[in-house]
C-alpha positions in Angstrom: -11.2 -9.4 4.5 -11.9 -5.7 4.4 -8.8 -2.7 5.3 -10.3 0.6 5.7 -8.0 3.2 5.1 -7.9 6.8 4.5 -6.9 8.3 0.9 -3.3 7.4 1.4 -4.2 4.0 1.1 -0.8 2.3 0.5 1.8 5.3 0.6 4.5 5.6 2.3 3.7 2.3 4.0 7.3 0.5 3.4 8.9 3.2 5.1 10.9 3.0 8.4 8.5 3.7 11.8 8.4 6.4 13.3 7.5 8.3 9.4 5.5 5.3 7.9 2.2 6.5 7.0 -0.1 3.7 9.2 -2.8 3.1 6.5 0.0 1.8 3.9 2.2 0.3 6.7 -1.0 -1.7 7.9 -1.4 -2.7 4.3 2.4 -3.6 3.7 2.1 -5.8 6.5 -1.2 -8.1 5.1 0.8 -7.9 1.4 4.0 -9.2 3.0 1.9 -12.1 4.9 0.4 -13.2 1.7 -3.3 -11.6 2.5 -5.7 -10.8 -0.3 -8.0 -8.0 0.7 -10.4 -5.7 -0.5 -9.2 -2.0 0.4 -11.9 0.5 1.3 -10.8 3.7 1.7 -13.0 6.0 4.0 -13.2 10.2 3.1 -11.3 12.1 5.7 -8.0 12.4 7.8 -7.4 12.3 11.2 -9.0 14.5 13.5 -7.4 17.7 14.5 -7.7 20.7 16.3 -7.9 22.8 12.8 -10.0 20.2 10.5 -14.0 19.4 10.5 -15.3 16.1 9.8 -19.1 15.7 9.1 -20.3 12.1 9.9 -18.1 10.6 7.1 -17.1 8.1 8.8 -19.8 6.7 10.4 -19.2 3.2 8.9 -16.3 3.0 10.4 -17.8 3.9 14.0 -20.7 1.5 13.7 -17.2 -1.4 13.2 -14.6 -0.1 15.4 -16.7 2.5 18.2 -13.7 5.1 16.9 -13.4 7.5 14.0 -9.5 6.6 13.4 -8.6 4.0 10.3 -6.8 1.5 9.8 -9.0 -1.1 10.7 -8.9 -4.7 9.6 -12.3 -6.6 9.2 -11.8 -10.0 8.8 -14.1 -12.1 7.5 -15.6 -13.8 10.5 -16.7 -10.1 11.7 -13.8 -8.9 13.7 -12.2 -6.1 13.8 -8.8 -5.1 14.2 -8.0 -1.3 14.6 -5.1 0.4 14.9 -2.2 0.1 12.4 0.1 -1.7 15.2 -2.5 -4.4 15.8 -3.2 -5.2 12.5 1.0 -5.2 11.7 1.1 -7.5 14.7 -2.1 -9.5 13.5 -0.7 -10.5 10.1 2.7 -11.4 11.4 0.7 -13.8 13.6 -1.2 -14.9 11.0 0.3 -15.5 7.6 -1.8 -16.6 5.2 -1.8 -20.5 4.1 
């Protein structure tokens, strides 16, 4: 299992929602379900108005068909973007 994240990797991600960062809040989540995973994080931040992204993260289009991390490849191939989902897919899924 593979999380893509961006350079924050797993800051700020035990903090309350609305200010948890969603990279480490993703990555709390798998930790707290017991998840060993390799974390890949991706160059970049998220798009906006005032920054320029080159193809950086093309990877991570090829995966998800969106720029945006985190996403969650599990090990059968799928994908789960969004740091919502994958919060939601771990809590579903602890591990054994």
């Amino acid at each position: 299992m593979k999380l893509y994240t961006c350079g924050q990797g797993k800051h700020g991600g035990t903090l309350p929602f609305p200010i948890r960062h969603p990279c480490g809040g993703a990555a709390h989540a798998l930790d707290e379900a017991g998840h060993s995973y390799e974390m890949v994080m991706v160059p970049g931040y998220r798009m906006l108005p005032w920054t320029r992204r080159g193809d950086e993260r093309a990877g991570i289009r090829e995966l998800s068909g969106q720029d945006n991390v985190p996403i969650l490849q599990l090990d059968d191939g799928e994908v789960v973007s969004g740091s919502g989902r994958i919060i939601a897919w771990a809590k579903a899924h602890p591990a054994a």
